[in-house]
N, CA, C and O atoms as a GROMACS GRO file, in nm:
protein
  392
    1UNK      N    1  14.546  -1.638  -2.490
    1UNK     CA    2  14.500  -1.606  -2.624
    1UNK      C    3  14.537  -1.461  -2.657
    1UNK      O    4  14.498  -1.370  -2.583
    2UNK      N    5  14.619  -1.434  -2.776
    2UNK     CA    6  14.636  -1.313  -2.801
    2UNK      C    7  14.492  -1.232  -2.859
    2UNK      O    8  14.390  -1.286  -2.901
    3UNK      N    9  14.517  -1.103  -2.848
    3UNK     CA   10  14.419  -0.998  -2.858
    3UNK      C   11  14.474  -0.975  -3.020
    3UNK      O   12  14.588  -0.999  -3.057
    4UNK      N   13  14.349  -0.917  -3.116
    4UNK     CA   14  14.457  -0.830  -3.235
    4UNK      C   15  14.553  -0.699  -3.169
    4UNK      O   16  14.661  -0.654  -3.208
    5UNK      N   17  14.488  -0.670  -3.082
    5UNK     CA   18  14.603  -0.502  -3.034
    5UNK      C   19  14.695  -0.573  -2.977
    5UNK      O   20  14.800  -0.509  -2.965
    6UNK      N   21  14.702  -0.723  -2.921
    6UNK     CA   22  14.868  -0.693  -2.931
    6UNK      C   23  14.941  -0.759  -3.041
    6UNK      O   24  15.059  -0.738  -3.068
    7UNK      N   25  14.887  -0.816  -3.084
    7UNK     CA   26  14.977  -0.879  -3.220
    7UNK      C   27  15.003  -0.680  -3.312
    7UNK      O   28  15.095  -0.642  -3.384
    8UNK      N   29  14.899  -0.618  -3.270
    8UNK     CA   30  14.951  -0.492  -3.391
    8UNK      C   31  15.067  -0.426  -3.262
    8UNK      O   32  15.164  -0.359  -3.299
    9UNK      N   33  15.049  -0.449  -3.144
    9UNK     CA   34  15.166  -0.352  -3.063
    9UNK      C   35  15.274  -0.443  -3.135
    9UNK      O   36  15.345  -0.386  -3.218
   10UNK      N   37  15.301  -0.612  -3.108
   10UNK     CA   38  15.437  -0.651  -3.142
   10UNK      C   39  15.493  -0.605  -3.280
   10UNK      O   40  15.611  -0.596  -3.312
   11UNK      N   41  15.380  -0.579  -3.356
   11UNK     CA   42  15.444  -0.551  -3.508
   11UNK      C   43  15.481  -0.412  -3.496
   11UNK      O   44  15.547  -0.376  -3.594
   12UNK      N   45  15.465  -0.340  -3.428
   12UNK     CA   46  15.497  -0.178  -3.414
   12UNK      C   47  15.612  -0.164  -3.316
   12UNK      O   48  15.683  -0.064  -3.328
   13UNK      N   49  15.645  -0.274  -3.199
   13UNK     CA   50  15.792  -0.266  -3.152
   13UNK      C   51  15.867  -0.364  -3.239
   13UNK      O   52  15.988  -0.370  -3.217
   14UNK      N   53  15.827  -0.428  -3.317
   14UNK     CA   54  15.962  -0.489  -3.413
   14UNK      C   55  16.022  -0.466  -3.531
   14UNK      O   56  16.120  -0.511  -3.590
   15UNK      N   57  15.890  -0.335  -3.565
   15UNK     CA   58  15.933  -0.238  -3.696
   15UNK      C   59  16.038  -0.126  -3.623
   15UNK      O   60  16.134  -0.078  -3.682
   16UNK      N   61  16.006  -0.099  -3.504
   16UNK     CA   62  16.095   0.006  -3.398
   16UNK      C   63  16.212  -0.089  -3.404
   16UNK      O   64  16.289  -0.057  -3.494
   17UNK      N   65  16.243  -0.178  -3.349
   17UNK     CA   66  16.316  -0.267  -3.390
   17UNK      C   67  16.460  -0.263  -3.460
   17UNK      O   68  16.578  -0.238  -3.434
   18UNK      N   69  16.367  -0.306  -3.579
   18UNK     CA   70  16.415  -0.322  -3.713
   18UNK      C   71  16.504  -0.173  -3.771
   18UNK      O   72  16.614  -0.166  -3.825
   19UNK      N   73  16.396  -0.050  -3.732
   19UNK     CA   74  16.489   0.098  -3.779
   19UNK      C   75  16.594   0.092  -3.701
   19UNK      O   76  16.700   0.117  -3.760
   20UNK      N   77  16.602   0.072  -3.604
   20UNK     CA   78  16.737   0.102  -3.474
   20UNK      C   79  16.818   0.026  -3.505
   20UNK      O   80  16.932   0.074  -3.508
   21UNK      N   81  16.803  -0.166  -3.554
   21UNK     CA   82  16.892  -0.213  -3.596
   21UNK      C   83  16.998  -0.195  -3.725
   21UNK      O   84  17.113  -0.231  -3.748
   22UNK      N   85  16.882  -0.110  -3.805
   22UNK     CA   86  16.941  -0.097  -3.925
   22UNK      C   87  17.000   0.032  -3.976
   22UNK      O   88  17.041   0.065  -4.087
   23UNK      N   89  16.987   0.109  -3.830
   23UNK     CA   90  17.042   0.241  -3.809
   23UNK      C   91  16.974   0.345  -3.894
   23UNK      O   92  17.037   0.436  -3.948
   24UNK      N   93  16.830   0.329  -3.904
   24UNK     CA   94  16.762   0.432  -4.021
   24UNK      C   95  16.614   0.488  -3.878
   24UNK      O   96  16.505   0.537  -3.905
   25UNK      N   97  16.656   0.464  -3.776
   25UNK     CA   98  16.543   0.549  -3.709
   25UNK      C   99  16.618   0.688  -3.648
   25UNK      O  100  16.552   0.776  -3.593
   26UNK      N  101  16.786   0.697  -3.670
   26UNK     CA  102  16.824   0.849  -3.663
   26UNK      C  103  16.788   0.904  -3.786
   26UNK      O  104  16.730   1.012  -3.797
   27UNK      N  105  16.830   0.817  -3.901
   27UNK     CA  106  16.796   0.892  -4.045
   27UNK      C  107  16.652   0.973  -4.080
   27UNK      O  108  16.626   1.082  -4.132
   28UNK      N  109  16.570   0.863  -4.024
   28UNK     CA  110  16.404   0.915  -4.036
   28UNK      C  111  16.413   0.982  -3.933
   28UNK      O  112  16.320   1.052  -3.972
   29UNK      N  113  16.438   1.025  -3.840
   29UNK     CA  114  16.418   1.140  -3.738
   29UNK      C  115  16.526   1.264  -3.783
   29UNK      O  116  16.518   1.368  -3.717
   30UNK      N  117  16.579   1.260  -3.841
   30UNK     CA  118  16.652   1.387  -3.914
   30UNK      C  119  16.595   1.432  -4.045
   30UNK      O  120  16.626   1.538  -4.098
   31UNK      N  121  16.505   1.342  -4.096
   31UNK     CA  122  16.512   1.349  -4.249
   31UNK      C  123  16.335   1.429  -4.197
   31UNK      O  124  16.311   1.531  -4.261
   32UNK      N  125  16.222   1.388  -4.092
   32UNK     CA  126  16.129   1.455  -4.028
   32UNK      C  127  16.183   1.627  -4.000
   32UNK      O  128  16.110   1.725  -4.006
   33UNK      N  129  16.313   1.625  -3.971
   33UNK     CA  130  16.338   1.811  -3.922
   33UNK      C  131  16.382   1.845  -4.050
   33UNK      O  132  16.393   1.967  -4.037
   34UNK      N  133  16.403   1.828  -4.128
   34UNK     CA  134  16.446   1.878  -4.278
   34UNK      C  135  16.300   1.873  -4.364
   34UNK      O  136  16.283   1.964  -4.445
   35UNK      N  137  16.215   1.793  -4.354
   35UNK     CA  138  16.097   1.808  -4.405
   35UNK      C  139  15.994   1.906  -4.386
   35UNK      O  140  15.920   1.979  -4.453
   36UNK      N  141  16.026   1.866  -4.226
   36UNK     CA  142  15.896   1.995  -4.148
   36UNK      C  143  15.988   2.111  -4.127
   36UNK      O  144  15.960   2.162  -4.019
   37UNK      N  145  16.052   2.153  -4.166
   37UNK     CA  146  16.127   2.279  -4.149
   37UNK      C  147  16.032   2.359  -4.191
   37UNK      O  148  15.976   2.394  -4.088
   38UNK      N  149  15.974   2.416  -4.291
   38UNK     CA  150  15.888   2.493  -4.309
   38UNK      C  151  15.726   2.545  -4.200
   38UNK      O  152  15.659   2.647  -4.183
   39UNK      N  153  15.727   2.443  -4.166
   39UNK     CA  154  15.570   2.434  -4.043
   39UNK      C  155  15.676   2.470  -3.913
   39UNK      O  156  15.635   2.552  -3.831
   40UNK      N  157  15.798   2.415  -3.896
   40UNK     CA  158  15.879   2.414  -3.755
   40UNK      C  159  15.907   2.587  -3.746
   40UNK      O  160  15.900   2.647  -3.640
   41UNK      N  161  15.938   2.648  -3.867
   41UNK     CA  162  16.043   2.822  -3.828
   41UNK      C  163  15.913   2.924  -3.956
   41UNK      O  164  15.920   3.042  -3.990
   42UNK      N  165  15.840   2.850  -3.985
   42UNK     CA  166  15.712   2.965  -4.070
   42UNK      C  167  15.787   2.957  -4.191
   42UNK      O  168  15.897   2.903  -4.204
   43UNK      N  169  15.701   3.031  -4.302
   43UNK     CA  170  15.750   3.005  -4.462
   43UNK      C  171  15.846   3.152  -4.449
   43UNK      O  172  15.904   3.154  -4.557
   44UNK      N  173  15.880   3.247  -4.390
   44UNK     CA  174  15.924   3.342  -4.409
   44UNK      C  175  16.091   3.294  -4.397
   44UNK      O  176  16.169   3.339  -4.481
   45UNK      N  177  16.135   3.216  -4.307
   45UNK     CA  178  16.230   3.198  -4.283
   45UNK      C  179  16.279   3.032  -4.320
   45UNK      O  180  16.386   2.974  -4.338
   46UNK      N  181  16.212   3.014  -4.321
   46UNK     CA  182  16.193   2.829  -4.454
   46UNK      C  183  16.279   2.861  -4.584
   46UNK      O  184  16.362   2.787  -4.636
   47UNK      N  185  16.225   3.035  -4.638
   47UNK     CA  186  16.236   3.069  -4.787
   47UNK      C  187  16.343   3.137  -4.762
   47UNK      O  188  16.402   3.156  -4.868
   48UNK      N  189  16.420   3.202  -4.636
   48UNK     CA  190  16.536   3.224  -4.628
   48UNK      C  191  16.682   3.181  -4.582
   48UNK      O  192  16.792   3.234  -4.572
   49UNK      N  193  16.621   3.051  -4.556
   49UNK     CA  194  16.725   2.924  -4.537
   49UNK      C  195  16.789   2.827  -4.605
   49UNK      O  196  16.722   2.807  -4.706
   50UNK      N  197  16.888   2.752  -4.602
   50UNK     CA  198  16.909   2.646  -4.703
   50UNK      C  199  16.978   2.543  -4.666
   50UNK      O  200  17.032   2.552  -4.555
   51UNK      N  201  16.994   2.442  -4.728
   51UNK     CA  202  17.097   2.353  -4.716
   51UNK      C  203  17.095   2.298  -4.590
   51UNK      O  204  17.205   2.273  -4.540
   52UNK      N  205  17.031   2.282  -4.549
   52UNK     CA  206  16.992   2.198  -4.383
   52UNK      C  207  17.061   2.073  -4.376
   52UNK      O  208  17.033   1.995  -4.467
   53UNK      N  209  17.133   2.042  -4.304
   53UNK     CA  210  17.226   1.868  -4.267
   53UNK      C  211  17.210   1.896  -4.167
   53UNK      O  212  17.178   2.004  -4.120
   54UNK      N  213  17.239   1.768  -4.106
   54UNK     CA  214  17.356   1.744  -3.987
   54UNK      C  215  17.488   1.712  -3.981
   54UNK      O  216  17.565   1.646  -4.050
   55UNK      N  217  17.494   1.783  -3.866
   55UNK     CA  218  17.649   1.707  -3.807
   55UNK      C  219  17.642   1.604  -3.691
   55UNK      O  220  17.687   1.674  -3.600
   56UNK      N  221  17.623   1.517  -3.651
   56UNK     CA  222  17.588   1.441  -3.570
   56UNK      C  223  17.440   1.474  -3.522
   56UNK      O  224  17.345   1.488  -3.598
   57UNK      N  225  17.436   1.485  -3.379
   57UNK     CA  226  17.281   1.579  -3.340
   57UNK      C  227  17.284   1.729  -3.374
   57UNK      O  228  17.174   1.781  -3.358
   58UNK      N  229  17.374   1.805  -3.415
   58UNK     CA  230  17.387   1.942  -3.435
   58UNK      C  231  17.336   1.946  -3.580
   58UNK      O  232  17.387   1.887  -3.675
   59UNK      N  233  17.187   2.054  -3.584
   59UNK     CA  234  17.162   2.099  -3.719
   59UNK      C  235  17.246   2.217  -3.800
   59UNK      O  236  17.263   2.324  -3.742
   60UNK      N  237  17.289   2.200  -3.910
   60UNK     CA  238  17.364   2.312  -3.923
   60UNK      C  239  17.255   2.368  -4.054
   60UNK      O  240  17.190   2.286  -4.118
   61UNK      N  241  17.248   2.483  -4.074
   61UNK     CA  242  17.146   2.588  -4.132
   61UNK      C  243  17.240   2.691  -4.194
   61UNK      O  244  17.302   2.767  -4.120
   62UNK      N  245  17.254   2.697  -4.322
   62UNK     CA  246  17.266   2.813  -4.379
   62UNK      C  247  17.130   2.911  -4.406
   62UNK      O  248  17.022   2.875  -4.455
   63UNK      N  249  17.171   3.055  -4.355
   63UNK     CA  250  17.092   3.170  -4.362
   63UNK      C  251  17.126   3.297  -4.480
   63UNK      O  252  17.241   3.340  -4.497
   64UNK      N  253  17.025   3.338  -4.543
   64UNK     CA  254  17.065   3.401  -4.648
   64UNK      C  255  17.084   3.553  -4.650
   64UNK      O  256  17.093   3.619  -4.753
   65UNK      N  257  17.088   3.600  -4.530
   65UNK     CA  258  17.094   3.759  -4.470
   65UNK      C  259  17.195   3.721  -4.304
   65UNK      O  260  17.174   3.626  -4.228
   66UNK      N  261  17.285   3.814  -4.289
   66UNK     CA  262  17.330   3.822  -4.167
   66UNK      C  263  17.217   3.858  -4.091
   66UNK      O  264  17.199   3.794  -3.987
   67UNK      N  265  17.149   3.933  -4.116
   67UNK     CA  266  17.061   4.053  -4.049
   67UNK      C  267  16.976   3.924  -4.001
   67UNK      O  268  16.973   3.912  -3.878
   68UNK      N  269  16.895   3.810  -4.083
   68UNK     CA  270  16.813   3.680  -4.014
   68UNK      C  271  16.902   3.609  -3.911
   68UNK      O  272  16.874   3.585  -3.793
   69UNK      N  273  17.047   3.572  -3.997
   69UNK     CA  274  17.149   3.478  -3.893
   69UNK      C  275  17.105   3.515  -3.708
   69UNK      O  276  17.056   3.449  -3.616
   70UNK      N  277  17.164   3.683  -3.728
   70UNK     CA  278  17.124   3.723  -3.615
   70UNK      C  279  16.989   3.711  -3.519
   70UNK      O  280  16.990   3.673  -3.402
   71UNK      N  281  16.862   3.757  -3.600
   71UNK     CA  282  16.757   3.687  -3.487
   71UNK      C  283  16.721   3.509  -3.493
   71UNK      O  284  16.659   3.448  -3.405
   72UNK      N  285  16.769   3.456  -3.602
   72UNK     CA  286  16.783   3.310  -3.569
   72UNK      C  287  16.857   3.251  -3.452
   72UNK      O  288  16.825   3.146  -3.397
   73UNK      N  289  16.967   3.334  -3.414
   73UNK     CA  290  17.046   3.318  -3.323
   73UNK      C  291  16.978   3.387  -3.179
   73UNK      O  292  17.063   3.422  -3.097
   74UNK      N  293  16.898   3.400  -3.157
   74UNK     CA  294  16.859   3.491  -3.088
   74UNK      C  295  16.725   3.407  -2.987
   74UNK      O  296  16.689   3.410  -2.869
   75UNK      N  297  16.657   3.292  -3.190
   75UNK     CA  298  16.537   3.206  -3.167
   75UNK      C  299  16.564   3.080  -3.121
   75UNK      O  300  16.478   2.999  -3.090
   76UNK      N  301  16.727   3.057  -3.114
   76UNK     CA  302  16.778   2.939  -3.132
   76UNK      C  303  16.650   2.813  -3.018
   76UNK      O  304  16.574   2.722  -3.051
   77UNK      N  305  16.688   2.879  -2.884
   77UNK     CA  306  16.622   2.741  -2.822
   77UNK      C  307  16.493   2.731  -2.836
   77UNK      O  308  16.439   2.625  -2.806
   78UNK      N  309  16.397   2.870  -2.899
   78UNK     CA  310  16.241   2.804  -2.956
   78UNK      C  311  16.243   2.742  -3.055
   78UNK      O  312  16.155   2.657  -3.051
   79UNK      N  313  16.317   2.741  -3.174
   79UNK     CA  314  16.367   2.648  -3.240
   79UNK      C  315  16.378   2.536  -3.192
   79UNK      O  316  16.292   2.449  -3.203
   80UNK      N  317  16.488   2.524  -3.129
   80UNK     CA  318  16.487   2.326  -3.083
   80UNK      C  319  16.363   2.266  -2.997
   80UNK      O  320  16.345   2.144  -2.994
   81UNK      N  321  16.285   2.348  -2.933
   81UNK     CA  322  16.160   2.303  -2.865
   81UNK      C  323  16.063   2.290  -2.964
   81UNK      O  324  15.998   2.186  -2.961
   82UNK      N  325  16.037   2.374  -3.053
   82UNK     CA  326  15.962   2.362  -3.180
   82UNK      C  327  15.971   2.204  -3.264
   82UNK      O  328  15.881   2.122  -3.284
   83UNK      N  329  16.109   2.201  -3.302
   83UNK     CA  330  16.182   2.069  -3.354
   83UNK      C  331  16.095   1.957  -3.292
   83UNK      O  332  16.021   1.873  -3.342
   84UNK      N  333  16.143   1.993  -3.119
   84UNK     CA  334  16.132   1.846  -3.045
   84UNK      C  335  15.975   1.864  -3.037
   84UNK      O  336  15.931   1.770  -2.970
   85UNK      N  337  15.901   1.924  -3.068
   85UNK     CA  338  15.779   1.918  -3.042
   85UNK      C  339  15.701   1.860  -3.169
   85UNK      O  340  15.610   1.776  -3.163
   86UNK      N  341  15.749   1.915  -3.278
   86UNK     CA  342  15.714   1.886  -3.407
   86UNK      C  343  15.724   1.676  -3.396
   86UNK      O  344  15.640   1.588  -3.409
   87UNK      N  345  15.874   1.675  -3.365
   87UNK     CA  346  15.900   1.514  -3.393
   87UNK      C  347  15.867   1.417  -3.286
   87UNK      O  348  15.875   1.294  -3.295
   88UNK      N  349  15.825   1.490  -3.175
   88UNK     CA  350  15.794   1.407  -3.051
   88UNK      C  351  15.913   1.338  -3.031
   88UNK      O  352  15.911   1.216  -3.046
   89UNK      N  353  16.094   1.437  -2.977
   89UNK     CA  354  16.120   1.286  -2.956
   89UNK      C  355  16.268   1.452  -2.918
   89UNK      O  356  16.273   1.536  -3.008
   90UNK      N  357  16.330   1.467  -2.837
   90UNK     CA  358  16.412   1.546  -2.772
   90UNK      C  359  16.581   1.464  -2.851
   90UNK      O  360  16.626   1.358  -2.807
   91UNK      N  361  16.643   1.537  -2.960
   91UNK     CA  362  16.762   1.461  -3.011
   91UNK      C  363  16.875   1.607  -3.039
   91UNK      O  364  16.996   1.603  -3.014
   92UNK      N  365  16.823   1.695  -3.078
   92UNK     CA  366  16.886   1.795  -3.149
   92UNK      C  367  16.983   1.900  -2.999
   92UNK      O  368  16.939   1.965  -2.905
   93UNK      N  369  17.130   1.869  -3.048
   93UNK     CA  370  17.209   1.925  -2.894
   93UNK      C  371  17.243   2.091  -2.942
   93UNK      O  372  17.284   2.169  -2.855
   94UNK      N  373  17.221   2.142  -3.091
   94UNK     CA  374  17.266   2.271  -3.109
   94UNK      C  375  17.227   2.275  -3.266
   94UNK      O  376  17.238   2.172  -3.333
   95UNK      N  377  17.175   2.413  -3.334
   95UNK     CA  378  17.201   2.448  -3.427
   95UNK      C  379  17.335   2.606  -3.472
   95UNK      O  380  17.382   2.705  -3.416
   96UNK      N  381  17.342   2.541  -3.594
   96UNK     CA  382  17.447   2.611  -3.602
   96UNK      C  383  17.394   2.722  -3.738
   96UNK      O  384  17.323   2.681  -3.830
   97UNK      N  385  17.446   2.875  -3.724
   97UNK     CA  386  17.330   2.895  -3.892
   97UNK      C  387  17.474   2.990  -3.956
   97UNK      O  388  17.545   3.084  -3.923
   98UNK      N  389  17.464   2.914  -4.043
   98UNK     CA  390  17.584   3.033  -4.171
   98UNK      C  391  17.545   3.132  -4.258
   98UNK      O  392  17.629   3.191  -4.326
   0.00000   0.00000   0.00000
């Protein structure tokens, strides 16, 4: 006899599923680091950033001062631990900031 918790686990691995098949659980896990960007690097540097994509797993970041580029470059891997901590889920291989 099934339990309700697992009829709700099967519906929660076949919605997992369903994103992977339909290739939108990289999209929603990229489209999470472009959202939370602001809570992930603070509003100081949120408001001096822009244009956030990807390139495959590589975030690329335009910066609006060399003078930030530089300690962004500096923050890079608390940045990606931040990221992976924010999304629960280790994807991002490099950011890049212009």
């Amino acid at each position: 006899m099934n339990s309700k918790n697992d009829n709700i686990k099967k519906i929660s691995d076949l919605f997992k599923e369903l994103m992977k098949s339909h290739g939108l659980e990289d999209k929603l896990r990229k489209a999470k680091v472009i959202s939370g960007w602001p809570e992930i690097v603070g509003p100081h540097i949120a408001k001096n950033t822009y244009n956030l994509r990807f390139d495959g797993n590589k975030l690329i970041v335009n910066v609006k001062s060399d003078v930030l580029k530089n300690e962004l470059i500096f923050m890079k891997n608390q940045i990606v631990q931040n990221i992976h901590q924010k999304i629960k889920e280790e994807f991002i291989e490099d950011i890049i900031f212009y």
